[in-house]
C-alpha positions as CSV (number, residue, x, y, z in Angstrom):
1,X,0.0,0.0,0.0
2,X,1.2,3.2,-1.2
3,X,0.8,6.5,0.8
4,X,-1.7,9.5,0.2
5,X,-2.5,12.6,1.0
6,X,-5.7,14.1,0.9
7,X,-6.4,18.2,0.7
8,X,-9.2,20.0,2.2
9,X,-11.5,21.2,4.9
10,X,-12.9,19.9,8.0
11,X,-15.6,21.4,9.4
12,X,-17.8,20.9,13.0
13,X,-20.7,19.1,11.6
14,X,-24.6,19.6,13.5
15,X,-26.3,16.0,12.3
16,X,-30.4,15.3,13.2
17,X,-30.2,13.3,16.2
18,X,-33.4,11.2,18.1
19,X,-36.4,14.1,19.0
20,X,-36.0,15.0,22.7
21,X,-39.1,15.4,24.5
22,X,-41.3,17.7,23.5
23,X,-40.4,18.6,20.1
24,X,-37.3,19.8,21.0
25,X,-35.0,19.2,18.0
26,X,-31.7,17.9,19.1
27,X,-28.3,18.2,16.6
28,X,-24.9,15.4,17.2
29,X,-21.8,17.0,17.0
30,X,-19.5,15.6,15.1
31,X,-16.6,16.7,12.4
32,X,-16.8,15.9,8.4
33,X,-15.9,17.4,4.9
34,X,-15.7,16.0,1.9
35,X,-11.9,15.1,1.8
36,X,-12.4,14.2,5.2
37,X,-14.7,11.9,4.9
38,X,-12.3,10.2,2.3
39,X,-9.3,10.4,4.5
40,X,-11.3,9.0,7.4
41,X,-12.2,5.9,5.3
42,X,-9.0,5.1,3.6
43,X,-6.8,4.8,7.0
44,X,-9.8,2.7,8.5
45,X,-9.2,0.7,5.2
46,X,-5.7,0.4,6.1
47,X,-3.8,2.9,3.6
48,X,-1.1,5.5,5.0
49,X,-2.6,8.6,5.2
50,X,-2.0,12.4,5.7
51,X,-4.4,15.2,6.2
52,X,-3.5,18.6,4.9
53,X,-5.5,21.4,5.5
54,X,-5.6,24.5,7.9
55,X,-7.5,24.7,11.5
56,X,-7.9,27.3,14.3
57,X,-6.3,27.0,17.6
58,X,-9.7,26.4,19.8
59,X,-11.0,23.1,21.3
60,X,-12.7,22.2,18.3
61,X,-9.8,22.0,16.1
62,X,-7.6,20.6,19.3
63,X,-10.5,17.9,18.5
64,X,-10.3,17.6,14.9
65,X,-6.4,16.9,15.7
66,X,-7.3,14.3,18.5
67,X,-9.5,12.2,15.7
68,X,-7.2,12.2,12.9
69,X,-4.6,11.3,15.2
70,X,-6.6,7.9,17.1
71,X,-7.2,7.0,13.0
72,X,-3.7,6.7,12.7
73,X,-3.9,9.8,10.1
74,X,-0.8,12.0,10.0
75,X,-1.5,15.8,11.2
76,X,1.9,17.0,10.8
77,X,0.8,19.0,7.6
78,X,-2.0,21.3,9.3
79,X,-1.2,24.3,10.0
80,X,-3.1,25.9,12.9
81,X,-4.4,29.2,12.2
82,X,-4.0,31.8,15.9
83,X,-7.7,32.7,17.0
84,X,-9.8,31.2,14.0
85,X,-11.9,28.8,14.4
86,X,-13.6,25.7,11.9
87,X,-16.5,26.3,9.5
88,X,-19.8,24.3,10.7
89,X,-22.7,22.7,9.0
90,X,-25.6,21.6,9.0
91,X,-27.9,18.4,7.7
92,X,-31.5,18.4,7.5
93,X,-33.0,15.2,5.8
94,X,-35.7,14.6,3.7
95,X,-38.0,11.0,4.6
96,X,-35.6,9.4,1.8
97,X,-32.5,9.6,3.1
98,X,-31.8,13.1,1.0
99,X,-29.7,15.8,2.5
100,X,-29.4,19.5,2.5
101,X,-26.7,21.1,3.7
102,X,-26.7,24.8,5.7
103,X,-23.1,26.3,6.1
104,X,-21.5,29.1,8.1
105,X,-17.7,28.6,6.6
106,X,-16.6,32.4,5.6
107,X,-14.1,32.9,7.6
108,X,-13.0,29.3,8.0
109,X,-9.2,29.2,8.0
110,X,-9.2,26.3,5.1
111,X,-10.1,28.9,3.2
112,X,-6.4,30.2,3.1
113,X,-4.9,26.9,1.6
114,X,-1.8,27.4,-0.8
115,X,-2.2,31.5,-0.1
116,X,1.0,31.0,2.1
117,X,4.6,30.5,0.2
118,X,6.0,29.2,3.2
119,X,3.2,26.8,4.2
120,X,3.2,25.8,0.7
121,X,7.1,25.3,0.6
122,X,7.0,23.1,3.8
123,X,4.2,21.3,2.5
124,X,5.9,20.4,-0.3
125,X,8.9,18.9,1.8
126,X,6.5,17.0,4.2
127,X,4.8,15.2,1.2
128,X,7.7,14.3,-0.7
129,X,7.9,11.0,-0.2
130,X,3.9,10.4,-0.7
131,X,2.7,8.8,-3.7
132,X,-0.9,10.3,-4.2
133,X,-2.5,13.2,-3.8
134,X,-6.4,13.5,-3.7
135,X,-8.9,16.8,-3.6
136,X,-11.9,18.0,-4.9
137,X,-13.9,20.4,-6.4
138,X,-14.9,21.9,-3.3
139,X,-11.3,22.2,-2.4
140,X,-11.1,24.4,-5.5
141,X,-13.9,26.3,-4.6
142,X,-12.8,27.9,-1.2
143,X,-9.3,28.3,-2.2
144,X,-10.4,31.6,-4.5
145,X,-8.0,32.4,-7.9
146,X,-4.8,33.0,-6.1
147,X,-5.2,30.0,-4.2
148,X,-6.1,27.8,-6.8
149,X,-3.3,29.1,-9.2
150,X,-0.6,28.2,-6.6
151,X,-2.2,25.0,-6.1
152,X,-2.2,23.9,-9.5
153,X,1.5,24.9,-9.6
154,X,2.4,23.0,-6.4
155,X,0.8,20.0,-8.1
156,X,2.7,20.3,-11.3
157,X,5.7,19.9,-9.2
158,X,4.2,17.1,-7.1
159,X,4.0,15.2,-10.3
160,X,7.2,15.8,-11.9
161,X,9.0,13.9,-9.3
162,X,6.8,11.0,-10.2
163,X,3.8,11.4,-7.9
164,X,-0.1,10.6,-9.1
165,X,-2.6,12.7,-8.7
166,X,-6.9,11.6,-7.6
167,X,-9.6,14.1,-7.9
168,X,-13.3,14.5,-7.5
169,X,-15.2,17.4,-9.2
170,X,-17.8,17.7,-6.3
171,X,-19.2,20.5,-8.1
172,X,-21.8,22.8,-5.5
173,X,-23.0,25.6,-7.5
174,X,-23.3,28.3,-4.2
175,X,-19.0,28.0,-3.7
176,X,-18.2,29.4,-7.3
177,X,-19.0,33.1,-8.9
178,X,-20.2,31.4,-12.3
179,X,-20.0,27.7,-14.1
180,X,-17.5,29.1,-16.4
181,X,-15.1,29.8,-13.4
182,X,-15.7,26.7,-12.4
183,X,-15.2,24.9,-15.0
184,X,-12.3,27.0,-15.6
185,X,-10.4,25.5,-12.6
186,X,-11.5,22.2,-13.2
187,X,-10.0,22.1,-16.4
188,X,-6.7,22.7,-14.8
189,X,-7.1,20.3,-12.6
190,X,-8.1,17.6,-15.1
191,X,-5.3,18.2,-17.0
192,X,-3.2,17.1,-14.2
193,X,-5.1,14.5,-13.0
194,X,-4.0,10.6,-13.4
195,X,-8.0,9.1,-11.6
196,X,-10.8,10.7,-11.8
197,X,-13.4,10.2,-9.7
198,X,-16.3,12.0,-10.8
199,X,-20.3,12.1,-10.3
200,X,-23.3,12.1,-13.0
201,X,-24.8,14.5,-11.6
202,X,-22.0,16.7,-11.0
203,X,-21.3,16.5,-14.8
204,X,-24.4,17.4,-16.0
205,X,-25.1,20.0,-13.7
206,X,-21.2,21.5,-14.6
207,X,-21.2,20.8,-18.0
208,X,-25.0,20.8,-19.2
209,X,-25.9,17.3,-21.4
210,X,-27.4,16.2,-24.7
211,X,-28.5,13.1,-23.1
212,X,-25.0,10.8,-24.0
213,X,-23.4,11.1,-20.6
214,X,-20.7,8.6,-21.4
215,X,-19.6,9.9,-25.0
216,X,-19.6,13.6,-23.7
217,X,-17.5,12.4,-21.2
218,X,-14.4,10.8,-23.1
219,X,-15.0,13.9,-25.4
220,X,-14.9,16.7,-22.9
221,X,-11.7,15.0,-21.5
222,X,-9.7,13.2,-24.7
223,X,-7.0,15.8,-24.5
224,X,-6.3,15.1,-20.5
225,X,-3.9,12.9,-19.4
226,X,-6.1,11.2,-17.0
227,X,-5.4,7.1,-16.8
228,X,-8.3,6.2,-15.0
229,X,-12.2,7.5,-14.8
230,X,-14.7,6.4,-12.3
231,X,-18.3,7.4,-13.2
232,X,-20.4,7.6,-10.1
233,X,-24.5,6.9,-11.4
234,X,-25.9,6.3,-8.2
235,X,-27.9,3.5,-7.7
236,X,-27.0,2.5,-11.9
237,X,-23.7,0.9,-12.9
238,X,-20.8,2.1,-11.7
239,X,-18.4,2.4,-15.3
240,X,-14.8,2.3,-14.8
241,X,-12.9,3.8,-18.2
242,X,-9.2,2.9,-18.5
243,X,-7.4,3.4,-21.5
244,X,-9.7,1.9,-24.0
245,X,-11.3,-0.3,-21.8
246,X,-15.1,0.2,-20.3
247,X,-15.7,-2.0,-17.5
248,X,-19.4,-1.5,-15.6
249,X,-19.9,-3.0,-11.9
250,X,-23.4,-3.4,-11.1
251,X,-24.4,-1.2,-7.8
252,X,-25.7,-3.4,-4.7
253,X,-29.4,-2.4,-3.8
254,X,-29.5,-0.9,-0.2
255,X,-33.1,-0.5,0.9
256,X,-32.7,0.9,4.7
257,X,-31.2,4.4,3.7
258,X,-31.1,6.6,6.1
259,X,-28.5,9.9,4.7
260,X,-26.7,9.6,1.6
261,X,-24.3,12.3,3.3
262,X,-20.7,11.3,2.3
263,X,-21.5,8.6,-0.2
264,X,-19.4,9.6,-3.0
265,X,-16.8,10.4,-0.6
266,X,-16.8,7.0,1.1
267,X,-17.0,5.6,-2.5
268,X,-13.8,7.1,-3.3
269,X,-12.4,6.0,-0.3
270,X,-13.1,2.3,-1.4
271,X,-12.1,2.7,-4.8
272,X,-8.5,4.5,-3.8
273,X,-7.7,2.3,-0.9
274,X,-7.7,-0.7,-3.2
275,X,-6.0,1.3,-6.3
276,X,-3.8,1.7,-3.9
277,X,-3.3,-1.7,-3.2
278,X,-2.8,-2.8,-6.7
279,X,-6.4,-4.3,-7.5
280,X,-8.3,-3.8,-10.7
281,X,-11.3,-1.3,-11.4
282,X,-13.8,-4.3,-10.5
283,X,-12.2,-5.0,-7.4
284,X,-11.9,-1.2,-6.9
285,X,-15.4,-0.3,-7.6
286,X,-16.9,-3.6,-5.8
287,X,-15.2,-2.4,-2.5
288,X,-16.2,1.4,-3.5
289,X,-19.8,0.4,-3.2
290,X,-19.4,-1.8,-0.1
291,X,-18.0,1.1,2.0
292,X,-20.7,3.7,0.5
293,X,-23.5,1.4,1.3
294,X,-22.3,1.2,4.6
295,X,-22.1,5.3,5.6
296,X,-25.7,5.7,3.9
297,X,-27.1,3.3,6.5
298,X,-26.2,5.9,9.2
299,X,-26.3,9.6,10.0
300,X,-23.2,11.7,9.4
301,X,-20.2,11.6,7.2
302,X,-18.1,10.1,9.6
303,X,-19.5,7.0,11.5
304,X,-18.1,4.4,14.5
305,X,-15.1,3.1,13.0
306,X,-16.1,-0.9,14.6
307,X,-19.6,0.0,12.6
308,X,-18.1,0.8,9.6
309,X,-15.6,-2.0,9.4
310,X,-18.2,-4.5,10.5
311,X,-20.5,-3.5,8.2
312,X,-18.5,-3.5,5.3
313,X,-17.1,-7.6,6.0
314,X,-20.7,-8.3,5.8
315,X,-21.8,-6.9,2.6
């Protein structure tokens, strides 16, 4: 098993928890984010793992530090920012299992990623001997143009010494100024991606469709570099393109939904730990959809780790 990095934020995370008496309405505490979520899941999975983004220096951050740390996830790439504090969200869920999301992450100190030269040029020490690096779209997003332009020069170098590059678009509208900035910054990202992990949805609603999801794919990205593509169709076929191979692993039914928070991210969790390990895309994908029909089982992004791992040997 090779060793990855993963790039984003963290937030404090309000869940729905069991009605109190009286109507009250009761929230769990917890921490998630996208990358998070991933980072969380691939060390359970057993990879070697680092978490890089930027925290405050109050108890919820001292907490965020504790977690990562009893995962066996490195923290000696955060940087802890003197009297900020974490963005926080909240889920509210529909009857299905649905989610919408409520955030309050302005001023979060993730939000200052890759604005620092010397953060960036210890960063760039502290990864060097790690094989992968994985982000998303939403990474993109709070990182603003100067952020993101440093970034995508930090990775350029990353990869010239030989190391791979993972990335989800996780495209959510409200974080960018316009699709076309958007889709600006994922294009530079794409064209230094080597496995893309990517959603239906997320494509259509970044891209617009004519209704041939898979062909406008391999056409909007034919001039990328990018060795392997995971499409994400929900509860359809997951399709795996490598090279000119098409490979399509059939998604498990899961009937007792409860939040589809952090499904893709658990998905790619799967899918990298055993890239990672040197299995093939229907291996990859197989354990991609074990691990995400665990987490949608559950409330939360992040769930018990003896749950989790229980959970997924059964499936």
């Amino acid at each position: 098993m090779t060793k990855i990095a993963c790039i984003g934020e963290v937030m404090i995370e309000l869940a729905v928890a069991p009605p109190a008496p009286q109507g009250t309405e009761l929230k769990a505490l917890s921490y998630a984010g996208d990358t998070y979520n991933t980072v969380v899941t691939l060390a359970r999975l057993g990879a070697e793992t680092t978490y890089v983004t930027r925290l405050g220096d109050d108890h919820y951050s001292d907490a965020v530090i504790a977690r990562l740390e009893a995962e066996q996830i490195a923290s000696s790439a955060i940087v802890r920012d003197k009297g900020k504090v974490p963005g926080l969200y909240m889920i509210h869920n529909s009857s299905d299992g649905e989610r919408e999301f409520f955030y309050w992450r302005d001023r979060a100190p993730a939000r200052e990623l890759f604005l620092h030269e010397e953060e960036i040029a210890a960063l760039e020490v502290k990864l060097a001997d790690t094989d992968m690096i994985y982000l998303s779209g939403i990474t993109l997003a709070i990182i603003g143009d100067s952020g993101r332009n440093n970034l995508a020069a930090f990775l350029r170098r990353y990869k010239a010494k030989g190391g791979k590059v993972a990335f989800d678009s996780n495209y959510r509208p409200r974080l960018w100024q316009s699709p076309e900035q958007a889709q600006q910054a994922n294009r530079e990202i794409l064209s230094l991606t080597d496995l893309a992990l990517l959603t239906l949805d997320d494509e259509e609603l970044l891209w617009g469709t004519d209704g041939d999801a898979i062909g406008e794919l391999l056409a909007r990205y034919k001039d990328f570099a990018i060795d392997e593509i995971v499409l994400k169709r929900g509860s359809d076929n997951v399709v795996v393109l490598r090279g000119d191979q098409r490979s399509e692993i059939p998604v498990p039914k899961v009937t007792d939904i409860v939040d589809t928070t952090a499904a893709g991210d658990t998905f790619n969790a799967g899918y990298l730990a055993a890239h990672l390990a040197g299995k093939g895309p229907e291996e990859c994908a197989q354990q991609a959809n074990r691990c995400a029909g665990v987490i949608i089982r559950h409330r939360g992004g992040v769930i018990d780790k003896s749950v989790f791992l229980d959970e997924v040997a059964q499936r």
